[in-house]
N, C-alpha and C positions, 0 to 999 in steps of 0.2 A: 705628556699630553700633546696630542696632533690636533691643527686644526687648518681648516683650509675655505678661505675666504672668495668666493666669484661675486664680480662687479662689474655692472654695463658701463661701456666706455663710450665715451666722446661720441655726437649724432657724428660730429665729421669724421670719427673712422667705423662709424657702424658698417662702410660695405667693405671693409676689409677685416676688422676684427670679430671675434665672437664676441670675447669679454676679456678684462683685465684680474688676476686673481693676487694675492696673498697669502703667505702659510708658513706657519711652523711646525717642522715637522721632524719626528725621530722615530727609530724603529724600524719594522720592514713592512714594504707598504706592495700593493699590487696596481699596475697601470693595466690599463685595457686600450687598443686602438680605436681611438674617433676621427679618422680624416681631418684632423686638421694637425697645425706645426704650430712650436710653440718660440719664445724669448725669454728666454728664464734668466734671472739673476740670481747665486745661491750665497752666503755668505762665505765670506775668504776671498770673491774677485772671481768668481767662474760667471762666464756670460757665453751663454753657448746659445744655438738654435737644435731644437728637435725635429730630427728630421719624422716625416712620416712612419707610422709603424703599421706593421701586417701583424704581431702575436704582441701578446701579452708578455711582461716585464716587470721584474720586481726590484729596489729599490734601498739602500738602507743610508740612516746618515745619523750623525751624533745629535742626542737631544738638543732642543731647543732650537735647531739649523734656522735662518729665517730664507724664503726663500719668495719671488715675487715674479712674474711675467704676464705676457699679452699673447692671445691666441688668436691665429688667421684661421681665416674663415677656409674651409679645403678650398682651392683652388687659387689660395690671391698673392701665398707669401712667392711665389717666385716673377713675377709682375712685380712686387713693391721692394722687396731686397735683392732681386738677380739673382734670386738662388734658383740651381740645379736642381730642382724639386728628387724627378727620378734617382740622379745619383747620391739625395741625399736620404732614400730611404734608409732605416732601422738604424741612422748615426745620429750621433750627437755632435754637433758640428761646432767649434770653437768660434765665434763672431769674428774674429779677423782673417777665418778666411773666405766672409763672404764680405765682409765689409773693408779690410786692411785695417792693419795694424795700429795707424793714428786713430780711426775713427776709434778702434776699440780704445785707445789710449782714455779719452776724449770720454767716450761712455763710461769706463770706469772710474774719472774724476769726480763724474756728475752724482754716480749713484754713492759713490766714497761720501759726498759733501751729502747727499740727502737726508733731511731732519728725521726719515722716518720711514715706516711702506709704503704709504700712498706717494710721500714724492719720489719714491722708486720706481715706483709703474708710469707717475708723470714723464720720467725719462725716457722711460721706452714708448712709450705713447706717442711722444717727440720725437724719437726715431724714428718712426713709423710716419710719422707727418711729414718731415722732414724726405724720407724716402721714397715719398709718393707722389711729389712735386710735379715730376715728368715723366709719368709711368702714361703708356695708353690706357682706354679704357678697358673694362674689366671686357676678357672672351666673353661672346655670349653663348656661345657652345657649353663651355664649364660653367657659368652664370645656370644654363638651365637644365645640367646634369645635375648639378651639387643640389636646385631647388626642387627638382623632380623626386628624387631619392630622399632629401629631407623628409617630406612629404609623404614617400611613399616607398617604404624602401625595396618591395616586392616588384616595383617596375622593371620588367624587363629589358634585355640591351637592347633589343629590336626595336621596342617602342623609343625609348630613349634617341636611339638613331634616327628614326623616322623623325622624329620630333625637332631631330637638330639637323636634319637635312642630311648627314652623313654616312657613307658605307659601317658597318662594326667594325670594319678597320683602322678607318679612319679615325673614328671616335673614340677607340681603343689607343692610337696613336696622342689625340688630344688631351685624353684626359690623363695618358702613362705623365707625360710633359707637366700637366696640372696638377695632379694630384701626389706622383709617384707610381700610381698602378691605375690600373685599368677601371672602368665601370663596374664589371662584376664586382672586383675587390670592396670597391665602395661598397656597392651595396651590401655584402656581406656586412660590412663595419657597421653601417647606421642603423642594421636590422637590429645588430646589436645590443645598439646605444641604444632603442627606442624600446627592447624589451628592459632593458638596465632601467630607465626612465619606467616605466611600468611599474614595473618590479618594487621600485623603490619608494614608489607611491607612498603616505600616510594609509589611504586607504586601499592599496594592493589588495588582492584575494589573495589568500595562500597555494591555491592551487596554479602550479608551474603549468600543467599542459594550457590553461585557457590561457594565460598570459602569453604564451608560445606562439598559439594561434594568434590571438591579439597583434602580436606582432608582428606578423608575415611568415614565422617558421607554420614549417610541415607537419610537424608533430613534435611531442617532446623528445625523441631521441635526436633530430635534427637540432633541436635546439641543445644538448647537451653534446654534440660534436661541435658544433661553432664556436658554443663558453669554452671549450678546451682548443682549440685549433686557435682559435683567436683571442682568446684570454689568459688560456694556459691553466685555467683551474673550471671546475663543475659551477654548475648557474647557483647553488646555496652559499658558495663560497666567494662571488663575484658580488652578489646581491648582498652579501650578510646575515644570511638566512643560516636557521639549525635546517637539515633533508627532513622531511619529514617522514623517513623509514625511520629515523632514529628513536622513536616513541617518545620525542618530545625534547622538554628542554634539561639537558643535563652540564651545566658550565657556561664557559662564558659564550657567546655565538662569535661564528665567525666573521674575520674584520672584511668589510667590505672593499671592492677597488676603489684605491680615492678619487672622489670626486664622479663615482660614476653617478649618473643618472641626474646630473647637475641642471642642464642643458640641453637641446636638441645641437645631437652631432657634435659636443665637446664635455666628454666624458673624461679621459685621461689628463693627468698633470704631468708631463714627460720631464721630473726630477732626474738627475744625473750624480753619482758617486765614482768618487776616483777608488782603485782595487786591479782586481788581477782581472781577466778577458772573459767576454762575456763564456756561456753555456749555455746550451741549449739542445733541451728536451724535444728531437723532434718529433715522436710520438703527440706530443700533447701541445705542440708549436711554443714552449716557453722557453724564453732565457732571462739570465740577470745577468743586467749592465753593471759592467763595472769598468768602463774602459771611453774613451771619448775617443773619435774616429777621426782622423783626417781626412777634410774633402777641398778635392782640386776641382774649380770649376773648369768648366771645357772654354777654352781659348774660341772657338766656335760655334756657334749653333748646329748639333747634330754630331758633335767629335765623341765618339763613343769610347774615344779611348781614355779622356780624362776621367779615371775613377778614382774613388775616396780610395786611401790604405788605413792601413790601423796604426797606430801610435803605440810603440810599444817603450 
């Protein structure tokens, strides 16, 4: 049995957090990219950060795993923990190399001693409190990309730019910095998430093309390239849906990506397993993690040469 628990956090870290979750989970499970990075704790002592993701990803771990984290809002966890946002896309980053090796010492005491999940996520909540003491305040550049696209995710970069006063280079530069990838990418991702959220409705229609529309895609074939380029699987298989060529329902349906359609713009739970290196289908943009990446942050602002290696 899988289950997976989201819970709003603390007023004073609403503008850095989405939400705090908990979950038990076993079997293989499917993620989908929502622009935001996560703080995961999994049972055994693993405390990583996930980095940004552009494709879908899938996932397996032994029943009963317990596993807990806190989600940044896109654009804030590298403002609040000094992370490398861009170099830490599609990794799974080990916390002590964004934090050092005591702090991680330190955090895995605490979550070691915790009574339970909820004071699990109290820790990392404390993290995050703790780490934001003397951060500036939040860009208002990526403040009003990230709220624009929530909102709307068919806004163009033009407008977006105009809106923030800046050239599309520019702003393609600020958000690479905040988010990991550029404006377009976002938007892709939250059109996404908001047909997932659709989709997933109690009271959804069945019919794929108008929810398509609904969401910002073009039509339904646009919509079944993006589920696959960005999810790695067709929108019946992302949603939880039987196709409806199939003439109905015959077995069991298929399992949804966890935790899609939870949220505005925090749809995936970026779980991590140890195993052999990732794969990936690029036809259909998917791989399965199985591998945790090493990332070096850059000793300077702008040193392009500090990149993450793989950990073999």
């Amino acid at each position: 049995m899988t289950w997976y628990t989201p819970e709003p956090v603390a007023a004073d870290l609403a503008d850095d957090l989405v939400l705090s979750w908990t979950a038990r989970i076993e079997g293989r499970h499917r993620l989908v990219p929502d622009g935001c990075v996560d703080v995961l704790w999994i049972d055994g002592g693993r405390l990583v950060v996930c980095g940004p993701e552009t494709t879908g990803w899938t996932f397996s771990l032994p029943p009963g795993t317990a596993a807990v984290g806190v989600r940044f809002r896109p654009g804030r966890v590298g403002a609040v923990l000094g992370l490398d946002t861009a170099a830490a896309r599609e990794r799974r980053i080990p916390i002590e190399d964004v934090l050092g090796s005591a702090r991680r010492r330190r955090l895995l005491e605490q979550l070691d001693e915790a009574g339970g999940d909820r004071e699990r996520v109290a820790v990392l909540e404390n993290l995050v409190r703790s780490s934001r003491r003397d951060i500036p305040p939040a860009d208002p550049v990526v403040t009003a990309v990230a709220g624009m696209l929530t909102a709307d995710p068919s806004t163009p970069v033009a407008a977006l730019a105009a809106e923030t006063g800046l050239s599309e280079r520019q702003l393609h530069r600020r958000s690479t910095a905040a988010f990991g990838y550029g404006p377009s990418v976002l938007r892709r991702i939250l059109r996404l998430q908001r047909f997932l959220r659709l989709a997933r409705h109690p009271a959804a229609p069945a019919d794929l093309a108008g929810l398509a529309h609904t969401a910002g895609f073009t039509d339904q074939s646009h919509l079944y390239r993006e589920c696959r380029d960005l999810g790695g699987a067709p929108p019946h298989e992302l949603v939880g849906r039987q196709p409806r060529r199939s003439g109905g329902h015959s077995g069991a349906l298929p399992a949804a990506a966890l935790g899609a359609g939870i949220v505005p713009a925090a749809v995936s739970d970026p779980y991590t397993t140890a195993g052999a290196g990732p794969q990936q289908n690029r036809r259909h943009g998917h791989r399965e993690h199985g591998d945790e990446r090493r990332y070096t942050p850059a000793r300077h602002r702008g040193d392009r040469r500090a990149l993450p290696r793989t950990v073999r």
